[in-house]
C-alpha positions in Angstrom: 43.9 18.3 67.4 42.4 21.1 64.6 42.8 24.5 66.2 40.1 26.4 65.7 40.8 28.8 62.7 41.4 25.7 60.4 38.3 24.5 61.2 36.5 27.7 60.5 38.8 28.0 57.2 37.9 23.7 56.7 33.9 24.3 56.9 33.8 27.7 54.8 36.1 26.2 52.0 33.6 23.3 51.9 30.5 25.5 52.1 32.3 27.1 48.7 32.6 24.1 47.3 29.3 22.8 47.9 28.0 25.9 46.8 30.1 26.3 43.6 28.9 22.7 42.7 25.6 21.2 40.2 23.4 23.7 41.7 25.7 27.1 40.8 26.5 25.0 37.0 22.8 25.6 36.5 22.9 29.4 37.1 22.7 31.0 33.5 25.3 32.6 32.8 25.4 36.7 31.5 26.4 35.7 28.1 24.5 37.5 25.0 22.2 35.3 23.0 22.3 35.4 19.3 19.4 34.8 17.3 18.9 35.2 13.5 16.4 38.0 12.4 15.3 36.3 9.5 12.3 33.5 10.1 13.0 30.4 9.3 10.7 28.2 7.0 11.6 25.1 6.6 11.0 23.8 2.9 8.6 20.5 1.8 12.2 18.1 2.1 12.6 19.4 5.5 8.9 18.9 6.4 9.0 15.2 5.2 11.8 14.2 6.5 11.5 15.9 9.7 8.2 15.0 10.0 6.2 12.9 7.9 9.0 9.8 7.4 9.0 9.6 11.0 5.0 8.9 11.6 5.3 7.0 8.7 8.0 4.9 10.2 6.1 4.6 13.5 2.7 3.8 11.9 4.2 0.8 10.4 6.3 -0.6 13.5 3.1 0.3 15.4 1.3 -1.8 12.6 3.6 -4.7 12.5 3.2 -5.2 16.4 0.1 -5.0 16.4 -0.1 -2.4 18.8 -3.9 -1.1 17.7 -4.1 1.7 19.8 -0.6 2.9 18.9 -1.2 2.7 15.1 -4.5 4.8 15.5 -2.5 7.8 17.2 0.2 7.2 14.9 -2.1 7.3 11.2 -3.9 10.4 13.2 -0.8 12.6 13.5 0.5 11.4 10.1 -2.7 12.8 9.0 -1.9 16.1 10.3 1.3 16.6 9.5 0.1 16.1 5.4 -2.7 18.8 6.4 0.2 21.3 7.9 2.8 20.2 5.2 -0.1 21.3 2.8 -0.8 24.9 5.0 2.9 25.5 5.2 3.9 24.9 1.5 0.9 25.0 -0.9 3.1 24.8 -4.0 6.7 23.5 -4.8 7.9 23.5 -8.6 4.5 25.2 -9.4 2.4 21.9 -7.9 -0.3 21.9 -5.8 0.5 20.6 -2.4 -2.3 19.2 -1.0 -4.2 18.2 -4.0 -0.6 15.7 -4.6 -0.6 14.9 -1.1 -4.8 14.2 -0.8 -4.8 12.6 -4.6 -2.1 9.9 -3.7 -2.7 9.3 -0.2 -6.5 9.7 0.9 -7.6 5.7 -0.2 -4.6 3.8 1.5 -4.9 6.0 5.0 -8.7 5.5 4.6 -7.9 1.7 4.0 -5.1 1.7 7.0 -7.9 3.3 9.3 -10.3 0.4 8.5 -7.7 -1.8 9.4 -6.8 -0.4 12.2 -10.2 -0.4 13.5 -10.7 -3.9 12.7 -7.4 -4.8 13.9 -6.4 -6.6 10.8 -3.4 -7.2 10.1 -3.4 -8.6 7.0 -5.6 -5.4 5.8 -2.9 -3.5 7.3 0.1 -4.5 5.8 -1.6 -4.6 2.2 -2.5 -0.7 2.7 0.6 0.3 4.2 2.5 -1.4 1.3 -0.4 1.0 -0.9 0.4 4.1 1.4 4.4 3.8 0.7 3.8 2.8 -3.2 1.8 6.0 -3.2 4.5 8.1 -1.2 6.6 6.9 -4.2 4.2 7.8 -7.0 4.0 11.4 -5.5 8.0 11.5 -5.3 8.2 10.1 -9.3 5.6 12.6 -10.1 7.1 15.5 -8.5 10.2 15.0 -10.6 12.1 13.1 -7.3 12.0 9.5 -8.6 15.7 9.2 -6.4 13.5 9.6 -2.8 12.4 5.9 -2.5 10.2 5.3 0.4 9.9 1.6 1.6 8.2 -0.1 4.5 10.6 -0.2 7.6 12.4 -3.5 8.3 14.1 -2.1 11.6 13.4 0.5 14.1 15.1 4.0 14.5 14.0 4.4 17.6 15.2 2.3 19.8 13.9 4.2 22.6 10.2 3.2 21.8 9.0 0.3 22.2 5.8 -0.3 19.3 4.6 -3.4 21.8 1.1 -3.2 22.9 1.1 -2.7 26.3 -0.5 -5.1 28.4 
């Protein structure tokens, strides 16, 4: 038989441990935060690869499923990420920004949008393929003929599935 003080030590050692457990591990901790004082602004290759590869990317999966709804959301926010890239960096290398941006990529997004609206996928894939050609003429005429865009053949995110949902 447990005598009584070992009990009382066996039930407060386990209320320490319970108590020192997940629940304490979330508990910030008194440790000083360091953060920089300068701002950050992230320049146009961080924008378009941060940003505007990926809705391009998902546009086209979106596209190839023929997930109709998806596609329209996902030509929407690859919209406005050109408009912000074009707030957020007017010029690079003495270029205009959003004229480059709006002057190669305005007809095959307008064409995409019809197609996407008429959930055709024929339409789709030709202005796609015109959308990433024109990502490309934008990149040669920037001086950055090396950044080749092309139309994705696998998905990055394997978390997402680009199915319509039924």
């Amino acid at each position: 038989m447990i005598s009584l003080p070992r009990l009382v030590f066996a039930v407060a050692a386990l209320f320490l441990l319970l108590a020192s457990g997940p629940a304490a591990a979330q508990q910030p901790m008194n440790m000083p935060e360091t953060k920089s004082a300068a701002p950050y602004h992230p320049g146009l290759g961080d924008l378009m690869t941060a940003f505007v590869q990926p809705r391009h990317i998902k546009l086209g999966l979106a596209g190839n499923a023929r997930n109709w709804p998806y596609a329209a959301y996902a030509l929407h926010e690859l919209a406005e990420t050109f408009a912000d890239v074009g707030k957020l960096v007017p010029t690079h290398d003495n270029m205009p920004i959003p004229e480059m941006i709006a002057s190669t990529v305005k007809q095959p997004m307008a064409a995409l949008d019809a197609a996407v609206k008429a959930k055709d996928a024929a339409a789709f894939t030709k202005a796609y393929a015109d959308l990433t050609a024109a990502c490309n003429t934008c990149h040669q005429s920037a001086n950055h003929p090396m950044i080749v865009i092309q139309v994705p053949t696998v998905s990055p995110f394997p978390d997402q599935d680009f199915h319509p949902q039924k």
